[in-house]
C-alpha positions in Angstrom: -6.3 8.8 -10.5 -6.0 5.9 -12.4 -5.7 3.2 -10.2 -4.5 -0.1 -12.4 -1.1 2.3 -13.7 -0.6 3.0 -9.9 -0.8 -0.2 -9.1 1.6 -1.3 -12.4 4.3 1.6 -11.3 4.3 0.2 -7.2 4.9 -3.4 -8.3 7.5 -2.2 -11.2 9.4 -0.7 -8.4 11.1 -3.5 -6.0 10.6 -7.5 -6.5 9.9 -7.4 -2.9 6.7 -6.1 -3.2 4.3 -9.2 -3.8 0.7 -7.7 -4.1 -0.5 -4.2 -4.2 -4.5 -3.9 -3.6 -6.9 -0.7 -3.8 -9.9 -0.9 -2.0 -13.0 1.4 -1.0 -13.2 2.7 3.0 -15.9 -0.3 3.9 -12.5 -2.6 2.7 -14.0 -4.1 -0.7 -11.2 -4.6 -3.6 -11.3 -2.6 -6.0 -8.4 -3.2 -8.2 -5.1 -5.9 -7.0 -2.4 -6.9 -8.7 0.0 -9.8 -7.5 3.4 -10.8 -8.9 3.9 -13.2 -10.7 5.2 -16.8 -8.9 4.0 -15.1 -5.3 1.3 -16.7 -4.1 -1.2 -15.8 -1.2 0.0 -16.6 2.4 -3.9 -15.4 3.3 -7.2 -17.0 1.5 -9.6 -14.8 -0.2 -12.0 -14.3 2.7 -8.7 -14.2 4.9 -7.4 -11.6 2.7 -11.2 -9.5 2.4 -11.4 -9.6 6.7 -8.0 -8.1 6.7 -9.2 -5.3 4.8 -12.3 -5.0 6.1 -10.5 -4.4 9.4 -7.4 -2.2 7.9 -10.6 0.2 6.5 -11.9 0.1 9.9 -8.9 1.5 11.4 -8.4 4.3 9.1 -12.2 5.5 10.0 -10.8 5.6 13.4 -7.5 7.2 12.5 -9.6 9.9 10.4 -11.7 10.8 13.6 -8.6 11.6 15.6 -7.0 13.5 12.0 -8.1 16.5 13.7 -5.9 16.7 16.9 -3.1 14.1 15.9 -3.0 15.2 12.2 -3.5 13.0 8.9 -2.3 9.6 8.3 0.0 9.0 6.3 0.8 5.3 6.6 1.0 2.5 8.6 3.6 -0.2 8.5 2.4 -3.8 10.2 5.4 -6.4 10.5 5.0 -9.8 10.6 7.1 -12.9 10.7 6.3 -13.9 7.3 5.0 -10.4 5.1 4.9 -6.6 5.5 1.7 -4.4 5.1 1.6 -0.8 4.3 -1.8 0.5 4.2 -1.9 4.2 2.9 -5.1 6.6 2.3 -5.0 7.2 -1.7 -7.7 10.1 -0.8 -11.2 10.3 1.4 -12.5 7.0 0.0 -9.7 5.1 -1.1 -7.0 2.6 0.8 -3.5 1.2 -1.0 -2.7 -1.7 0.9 0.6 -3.3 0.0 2.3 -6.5 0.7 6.8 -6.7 0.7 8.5 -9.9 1.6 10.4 -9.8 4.7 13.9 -9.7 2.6 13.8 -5.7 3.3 14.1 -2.5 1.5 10.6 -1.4 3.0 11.7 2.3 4.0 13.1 2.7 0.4 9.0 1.6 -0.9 6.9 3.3 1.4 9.1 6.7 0.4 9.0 5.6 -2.8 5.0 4.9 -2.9 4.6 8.4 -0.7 6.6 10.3 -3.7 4.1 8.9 -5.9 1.2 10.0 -4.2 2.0 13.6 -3.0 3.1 14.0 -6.7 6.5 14.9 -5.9 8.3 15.4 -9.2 12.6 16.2 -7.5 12.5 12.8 -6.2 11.5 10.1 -9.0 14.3 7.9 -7.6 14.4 4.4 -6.2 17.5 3.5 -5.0 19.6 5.5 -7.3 17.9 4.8 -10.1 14.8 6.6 -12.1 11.7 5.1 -12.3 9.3 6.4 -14.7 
């Protein structure tokens, strides 16, 4: 998977979506991207602890995959922000930031489309994305 052009197509998709970051099960970044004119809420060790901690909970939601099923994703809402965090695959976490102005459903099914390779639905609110 090439992780910089998934990175590139989930901040193409919605303005909402501020920062998009792909990082390693122990929570270190592997690749980020932020849009342009957003700036951090969180500083850089703020923003390494919060994945440190988002890795931590998938090795906990992994342990109970067998009885309660995969994750898929979990959405964390906040006065300020939004956080998705998604599994990419065993060793891999997309954590993404949206803006509180909405239109989170429409990413995260968007994002999921991506991932599961879903080829009938490469819309985004009625339009294509490519």
């Amino acid at each position: 998977m090439d992780f910089k052009q998934l990175l590139d197509k989930i901040m193409s998709v919605d303005e909402n979506v501020l920062f998009a970051t792909i990082c390693n099960m122990d929570g270190k970044i592997l690749h980020t991207v932020h849009r342009k004119g957003a700036n951090s809420i969180l500083t850089d060790d703020e923003n390494n602890e919060s994945l440190h901690y988002a890795a931590n909970a998938w090795k906990i939601r992994n342990k109970l995959a067998h009885k309660i099923g995969r994750g898929k994703y979990v959405l964390a809402v906040y006065e300020k922000i939004r956080r998705v965090t998604m599994p990419l695959d065993n060793e891999h976490l997309l954590y993404v930031t949206i803006d509180n102005k909405g239109g989170q459903t429409d990413i995260i099914e968007f994002i999921r489309n991506i991932l599961e390779g879903d080829p009938t639905r490469p819309y985004y609110r009625g339009r294509q994305v490519d």
